[in-house]
MDTraj code that builds the backbone (N, CA, C; nanometers):
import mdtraj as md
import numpy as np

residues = "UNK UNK UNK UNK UNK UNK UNK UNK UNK UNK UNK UNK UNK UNK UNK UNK UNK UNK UNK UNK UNK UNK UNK UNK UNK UNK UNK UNK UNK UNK UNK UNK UNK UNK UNK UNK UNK UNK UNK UNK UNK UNK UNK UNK UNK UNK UNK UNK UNK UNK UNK UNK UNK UNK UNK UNK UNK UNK UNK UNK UNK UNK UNK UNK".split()
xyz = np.array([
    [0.0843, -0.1169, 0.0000],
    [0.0000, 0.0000, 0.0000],
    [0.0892, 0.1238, 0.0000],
    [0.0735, 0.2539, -0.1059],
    [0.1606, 0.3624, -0.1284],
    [0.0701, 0.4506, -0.0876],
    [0.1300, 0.5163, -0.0009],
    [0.1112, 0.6557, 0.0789],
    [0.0741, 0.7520, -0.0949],
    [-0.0064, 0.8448, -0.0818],
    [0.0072, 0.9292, -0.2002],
    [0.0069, 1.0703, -0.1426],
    [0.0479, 1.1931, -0.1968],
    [0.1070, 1.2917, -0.1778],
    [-0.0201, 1.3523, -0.1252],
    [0.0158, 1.4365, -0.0267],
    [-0.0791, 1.5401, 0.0406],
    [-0.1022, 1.6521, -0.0498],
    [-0.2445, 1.6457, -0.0547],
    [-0.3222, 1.7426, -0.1521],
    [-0.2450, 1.8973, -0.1289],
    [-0.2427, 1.9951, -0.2049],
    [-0.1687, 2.0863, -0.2656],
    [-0.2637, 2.2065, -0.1188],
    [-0.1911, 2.2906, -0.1059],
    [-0.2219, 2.4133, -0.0208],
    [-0.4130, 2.5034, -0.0559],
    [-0.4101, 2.5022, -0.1809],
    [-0.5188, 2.5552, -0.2152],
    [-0.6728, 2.4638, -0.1749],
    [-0.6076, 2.3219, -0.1875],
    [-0.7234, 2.2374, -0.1801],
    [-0.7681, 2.2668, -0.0459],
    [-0.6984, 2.2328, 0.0730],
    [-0.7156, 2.3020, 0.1611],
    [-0.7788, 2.4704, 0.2028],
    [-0.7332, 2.5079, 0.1192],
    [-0.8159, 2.6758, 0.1776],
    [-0.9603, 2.6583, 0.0746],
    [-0.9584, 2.6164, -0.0273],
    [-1.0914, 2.5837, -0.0675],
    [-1.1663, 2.4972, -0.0005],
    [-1.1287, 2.4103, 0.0928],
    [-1.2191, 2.3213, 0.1954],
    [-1.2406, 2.4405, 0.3190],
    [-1.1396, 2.4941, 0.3339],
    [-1.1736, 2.5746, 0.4596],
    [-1.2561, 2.7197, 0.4630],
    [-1.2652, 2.7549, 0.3432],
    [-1.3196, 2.8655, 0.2659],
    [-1.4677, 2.8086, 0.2432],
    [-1.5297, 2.7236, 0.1724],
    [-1.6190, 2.6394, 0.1791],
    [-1.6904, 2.6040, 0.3167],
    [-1.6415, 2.6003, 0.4018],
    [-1.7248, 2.5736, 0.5432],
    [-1.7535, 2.6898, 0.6030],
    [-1.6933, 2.7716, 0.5744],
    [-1.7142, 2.8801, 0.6403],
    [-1.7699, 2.9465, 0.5812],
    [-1.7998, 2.9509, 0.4524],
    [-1.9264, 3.0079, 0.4235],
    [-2.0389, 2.9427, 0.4147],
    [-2.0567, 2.8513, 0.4074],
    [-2.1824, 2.7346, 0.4658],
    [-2.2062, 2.7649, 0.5979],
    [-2.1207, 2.8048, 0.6699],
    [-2.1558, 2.8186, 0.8237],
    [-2.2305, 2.9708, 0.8587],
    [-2.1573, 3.0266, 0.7429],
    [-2.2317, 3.1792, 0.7627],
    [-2.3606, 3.1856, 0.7004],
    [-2.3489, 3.1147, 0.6196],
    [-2.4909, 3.1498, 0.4774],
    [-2.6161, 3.0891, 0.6084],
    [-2.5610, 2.9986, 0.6736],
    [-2.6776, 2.9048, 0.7593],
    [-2.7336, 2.9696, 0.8706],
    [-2.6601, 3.0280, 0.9438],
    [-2.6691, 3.1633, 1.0477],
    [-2.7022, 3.2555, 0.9916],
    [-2.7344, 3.3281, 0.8874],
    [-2.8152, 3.3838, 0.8225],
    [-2.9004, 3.3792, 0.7943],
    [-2.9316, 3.2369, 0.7579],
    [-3.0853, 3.1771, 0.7121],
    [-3.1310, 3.1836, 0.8614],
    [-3.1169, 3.1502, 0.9476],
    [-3.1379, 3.1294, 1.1130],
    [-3.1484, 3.2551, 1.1534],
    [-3.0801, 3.3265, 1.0988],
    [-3.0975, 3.4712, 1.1782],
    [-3.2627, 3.5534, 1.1479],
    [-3.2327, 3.5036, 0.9758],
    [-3.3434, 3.5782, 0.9147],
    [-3.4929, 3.5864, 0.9403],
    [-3.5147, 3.4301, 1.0113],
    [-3.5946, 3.3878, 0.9901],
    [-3.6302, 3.3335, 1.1505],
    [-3.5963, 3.4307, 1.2517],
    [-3.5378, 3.4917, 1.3665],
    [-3.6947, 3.5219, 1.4350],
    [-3.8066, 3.4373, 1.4311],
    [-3.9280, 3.5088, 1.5097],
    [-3.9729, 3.4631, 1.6423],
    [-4.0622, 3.4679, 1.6669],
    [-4.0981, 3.3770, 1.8368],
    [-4.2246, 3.2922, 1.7492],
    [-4.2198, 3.1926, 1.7756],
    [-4.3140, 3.0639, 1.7057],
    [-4.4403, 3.1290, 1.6690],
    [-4.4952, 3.1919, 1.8197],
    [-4.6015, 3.2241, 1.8484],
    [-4.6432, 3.2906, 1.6988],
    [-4.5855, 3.4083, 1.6676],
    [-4.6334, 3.4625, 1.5201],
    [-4.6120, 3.3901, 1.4132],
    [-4.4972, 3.3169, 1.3983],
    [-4.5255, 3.2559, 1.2754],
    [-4.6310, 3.2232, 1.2629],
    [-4.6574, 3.1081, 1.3912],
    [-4.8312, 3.0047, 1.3720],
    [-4.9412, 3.0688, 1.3393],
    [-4.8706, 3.2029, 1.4117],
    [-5.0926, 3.2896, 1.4163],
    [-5.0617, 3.3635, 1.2469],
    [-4.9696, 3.3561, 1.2043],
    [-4.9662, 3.4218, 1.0358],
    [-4.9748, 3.2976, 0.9313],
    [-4.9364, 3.1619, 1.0069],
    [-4.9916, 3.0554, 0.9153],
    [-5.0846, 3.0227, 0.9354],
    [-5.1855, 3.0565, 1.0387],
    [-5.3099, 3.0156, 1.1129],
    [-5.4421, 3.1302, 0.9865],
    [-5.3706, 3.2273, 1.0117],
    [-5.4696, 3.3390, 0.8839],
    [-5.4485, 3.3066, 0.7706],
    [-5.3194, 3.3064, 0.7388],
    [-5.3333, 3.2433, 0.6340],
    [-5.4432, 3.1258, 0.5310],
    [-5.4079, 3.0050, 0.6118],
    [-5.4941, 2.9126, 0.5839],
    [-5.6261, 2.9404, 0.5748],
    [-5.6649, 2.9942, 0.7077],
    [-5.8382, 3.0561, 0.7095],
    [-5.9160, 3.1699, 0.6076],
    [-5.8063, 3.2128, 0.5495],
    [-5.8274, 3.2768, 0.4275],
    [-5.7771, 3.2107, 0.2704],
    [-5.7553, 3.1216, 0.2569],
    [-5.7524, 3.0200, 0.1805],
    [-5.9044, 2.9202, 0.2105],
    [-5.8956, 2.8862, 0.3313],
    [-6.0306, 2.8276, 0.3410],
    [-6.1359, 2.9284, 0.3144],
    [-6.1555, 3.0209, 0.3074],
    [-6.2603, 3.1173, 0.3122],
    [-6.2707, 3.1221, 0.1493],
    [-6.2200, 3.1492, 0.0851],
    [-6.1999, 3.1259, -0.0342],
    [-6.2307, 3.0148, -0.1102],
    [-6.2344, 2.9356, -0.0466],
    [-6.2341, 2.7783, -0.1026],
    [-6.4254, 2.7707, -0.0998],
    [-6.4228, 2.8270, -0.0098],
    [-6.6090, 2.8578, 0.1019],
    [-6.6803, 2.9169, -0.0205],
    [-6.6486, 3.0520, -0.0814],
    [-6.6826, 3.1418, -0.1496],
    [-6.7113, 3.0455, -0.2626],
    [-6.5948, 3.0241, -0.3343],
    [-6.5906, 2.9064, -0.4820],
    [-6.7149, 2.7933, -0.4678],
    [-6.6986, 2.7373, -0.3527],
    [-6.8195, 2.6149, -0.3718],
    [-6.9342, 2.6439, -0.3430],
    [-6.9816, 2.7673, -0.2648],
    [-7.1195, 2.8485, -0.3143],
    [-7.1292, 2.9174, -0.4279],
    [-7.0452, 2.9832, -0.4926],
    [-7.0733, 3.0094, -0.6048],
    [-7.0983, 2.9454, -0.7393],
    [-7.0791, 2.7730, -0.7206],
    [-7.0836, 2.6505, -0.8210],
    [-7.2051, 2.6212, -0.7430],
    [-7.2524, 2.6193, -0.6476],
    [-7.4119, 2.5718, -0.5796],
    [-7.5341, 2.6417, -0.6648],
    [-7.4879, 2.7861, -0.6419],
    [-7.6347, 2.8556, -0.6917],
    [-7.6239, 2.8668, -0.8611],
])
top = md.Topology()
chain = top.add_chain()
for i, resn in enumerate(residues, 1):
    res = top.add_residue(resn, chain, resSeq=i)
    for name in ("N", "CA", "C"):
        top.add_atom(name, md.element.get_by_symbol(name[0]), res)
traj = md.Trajectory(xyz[None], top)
């Protein structure tokens, strides 16, 4: 079994350059998106109920 040569200097700063911006881009996404549960739910909670309301509207209006 032959030992083979340790990858070149750059390969390295492109691995280390690479994580670290994966690490930032991700803490960003995390940051962004940065609320207390509570509102998300009650803005996906209206949401929906106005999608359902809508949905309400459409199938009375195919009734009459």
């Amino acid at each position: 079994m032959t030992r083979s040569t340790p990858p070149s200097d750059w390969v390295a700063y492109a691995v280390v350059f690479g994580t670290v911006a994966a690490m930032m881009y991700g803490k960003y996404l995390i940051g962004r998106g940065d609320k207390p549960i509570d509102e998300v739910i009650k803005e996906d909670i209206q949401e929906v109920e106005h999608l359902v309301e809508d949905v309400i509207h459409d199938v009375e209006d195919k009734i009459k």
